[in-house]
C-alpha positions, 0 to 999 in steps of 0.5 A: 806918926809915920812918914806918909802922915809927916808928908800929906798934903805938903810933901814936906818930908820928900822935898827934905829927902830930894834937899839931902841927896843935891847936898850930896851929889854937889859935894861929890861933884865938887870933890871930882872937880876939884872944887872947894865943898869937900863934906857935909854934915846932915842934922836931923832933930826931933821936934825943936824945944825951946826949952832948956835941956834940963827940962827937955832930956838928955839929948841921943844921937842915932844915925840916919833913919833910926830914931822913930816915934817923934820926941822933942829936943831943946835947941840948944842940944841941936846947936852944941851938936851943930857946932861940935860937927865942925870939928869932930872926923867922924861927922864928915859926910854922915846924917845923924839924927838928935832927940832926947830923954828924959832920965837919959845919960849924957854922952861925951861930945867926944862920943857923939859921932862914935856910931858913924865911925864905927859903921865906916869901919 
């Protein structure tokens, strides 16, 4: 389903784009300021499950933009991947976006943010 189908009716989608650009120019502000929020981490899952990640798959990681075609994702994925941003660098001031498959090969957490450090390089 594409965006414009995502988006009739209810905008939904545009007001998630207009929440993550205030999130980022309230860090950059705060940054120039001298305030305290110094970085964000933008998570966007495919469709919550609420079954468990051995039913659901293997969840990926891609960056902003790059995963297409919907897919599910149990929570707890999405919440490992949530927690692991606290204390991963290369989840400092990125979008990425989770989904899962099934038969995949699970990455590393190590692993997870590997494509945002790679494209700051």
């Amino acid at each position: 389903m594409g965006y414009a189908a995502l988006n009739f009716g209810t905008n939904a989608l545009d007001r998630k784009q207009e929440a993550e650009a205030a999130l980022k120019e309230a860090v950059d502000a705060s940054i120039s300021t001298g305030g305290r929020l110094r970085s964000y981490t933008i998570v966007r899952p495919a469709a919550l499950s609420n079954d468990p990640e051995a039913s659901v798959g293997v969840p990926y990681y891609r960056p902003a933009d790059t995963i297409l075609g919907g897919g599910s994702v149990s929570r707890d994925s999405v919440a490992a991947l949530m927690v692991a941003a606290l204390e991963q660098p290369g989840a400092v001031n990125i979008t990425v976006e989770v989904a899962a498959k099934k038969g995949g090969t699970p990455v590393p957490e190590e692993e997870w943010f590997n494509f945002a450090v790679a494209a700051a390089r």
